[in-house]
GUNU-770655 format. One line per field, with one value per residue (C-alpha): z, x, y; residue number from 1; residue in three letters. Coordinates in Angstrom, 1 decimal, decimal comma, padded with zeros to 4 digits. Last residue first. Layout:
# GUNU-770655
zz (Z/...)
xx (X/...)
yy (Y/...)
n (NUM/...)
res (ALA/...)
This chain:
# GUNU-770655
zz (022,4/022,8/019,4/019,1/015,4/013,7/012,0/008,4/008,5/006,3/002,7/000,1/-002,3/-006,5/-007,6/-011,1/-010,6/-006,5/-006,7/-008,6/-005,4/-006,5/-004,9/-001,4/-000,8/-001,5/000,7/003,2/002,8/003,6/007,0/008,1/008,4/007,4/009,0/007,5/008,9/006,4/006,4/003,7/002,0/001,5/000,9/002,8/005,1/005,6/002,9/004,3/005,4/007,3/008,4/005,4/005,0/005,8/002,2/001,5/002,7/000,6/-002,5/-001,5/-001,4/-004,6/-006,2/-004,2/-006,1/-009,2/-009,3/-008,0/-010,3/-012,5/-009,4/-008,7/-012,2/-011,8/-009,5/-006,7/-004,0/-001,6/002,1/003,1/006,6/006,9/010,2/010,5/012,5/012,7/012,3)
xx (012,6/009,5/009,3/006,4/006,6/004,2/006,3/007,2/009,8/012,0/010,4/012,2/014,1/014,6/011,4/012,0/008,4/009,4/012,3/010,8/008,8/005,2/004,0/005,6/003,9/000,8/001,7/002,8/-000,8/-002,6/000,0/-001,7/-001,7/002,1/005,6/008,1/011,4/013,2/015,9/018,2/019,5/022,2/024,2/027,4/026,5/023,4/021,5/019,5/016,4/015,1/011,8/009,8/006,1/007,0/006,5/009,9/011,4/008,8/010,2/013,9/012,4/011,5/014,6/016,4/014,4/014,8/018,4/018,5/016,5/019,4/021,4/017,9/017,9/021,4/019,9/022,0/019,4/018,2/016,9/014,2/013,6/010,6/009,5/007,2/005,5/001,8/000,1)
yy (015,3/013,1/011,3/009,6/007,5/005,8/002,7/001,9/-001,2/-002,9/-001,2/-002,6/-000,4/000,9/-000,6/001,4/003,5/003,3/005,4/008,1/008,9/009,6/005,7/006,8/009,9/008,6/005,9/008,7/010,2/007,3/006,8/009,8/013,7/014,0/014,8/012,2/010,6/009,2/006,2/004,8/001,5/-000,2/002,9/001,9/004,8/004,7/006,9/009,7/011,6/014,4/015,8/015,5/016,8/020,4/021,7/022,6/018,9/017,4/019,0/018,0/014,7/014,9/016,2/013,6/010,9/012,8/012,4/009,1/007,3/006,4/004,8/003,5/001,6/000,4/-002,7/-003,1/-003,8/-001,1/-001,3/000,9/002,1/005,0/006,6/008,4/011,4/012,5/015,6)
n (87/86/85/84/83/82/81/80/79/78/77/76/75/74/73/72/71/70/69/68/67/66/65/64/63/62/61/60/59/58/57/56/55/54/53/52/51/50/49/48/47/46/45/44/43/42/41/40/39/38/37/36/35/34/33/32/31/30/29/28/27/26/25/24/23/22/21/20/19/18/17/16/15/14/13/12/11/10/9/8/7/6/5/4/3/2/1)
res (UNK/UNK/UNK/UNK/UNK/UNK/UNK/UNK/UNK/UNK/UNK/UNK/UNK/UNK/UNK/UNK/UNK/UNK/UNK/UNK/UNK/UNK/UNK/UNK/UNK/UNK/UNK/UNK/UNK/UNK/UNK/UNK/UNK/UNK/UNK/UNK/UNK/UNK/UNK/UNK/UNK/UNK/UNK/UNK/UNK/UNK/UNK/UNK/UNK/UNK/UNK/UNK/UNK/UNK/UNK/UNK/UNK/UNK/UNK/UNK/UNK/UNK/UNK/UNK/UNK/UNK/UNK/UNK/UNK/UNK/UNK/UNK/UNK/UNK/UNK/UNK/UNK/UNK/UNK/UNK/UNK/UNK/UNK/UNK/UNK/UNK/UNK)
């Protein structure tokens, strides 16, 4: 398994704010199966970071195109980076 770790920044477009719901409802999913670690807005909600827990960066992107967040374009990816946490 690897570890990564996912910065997106959002921009005001309603559409996310609509999104939400089903975003978190998603995540929430992930978080049951083991695949996501943690993950949150900052706090003046310009965006957000997750850390994930998958086989490979392929199964992130997977990841990535079922979030409801990306069918309205609702962030930017900043960075996506392998991860090696040692504590």
């Amino acid at each position: 398994m690897a570890r990564f770790v996912l910065q997106m920044a959002f921009d005001g477009d309603p559409r996310r704010l609509e999104a939400r719901p089903a975003h978190r409802e998603h995540l929430r999913r992930l978080k049951e199966q083991g695949r996501l670690v943690t993950a949150g807005p900052w706090a003046d909600d310009s965006g957000a970071l997750h850390v994930y827990e998958v086989a490979d960066e392929a199964e992130l992107r997977e990841i990535l195109r079922e979030d409801p967040y990306t069918a309205v374009n609702g962030y930017e990816i900043v960075s996506l980076r392998e991860w090696t946490p040692i504590m």
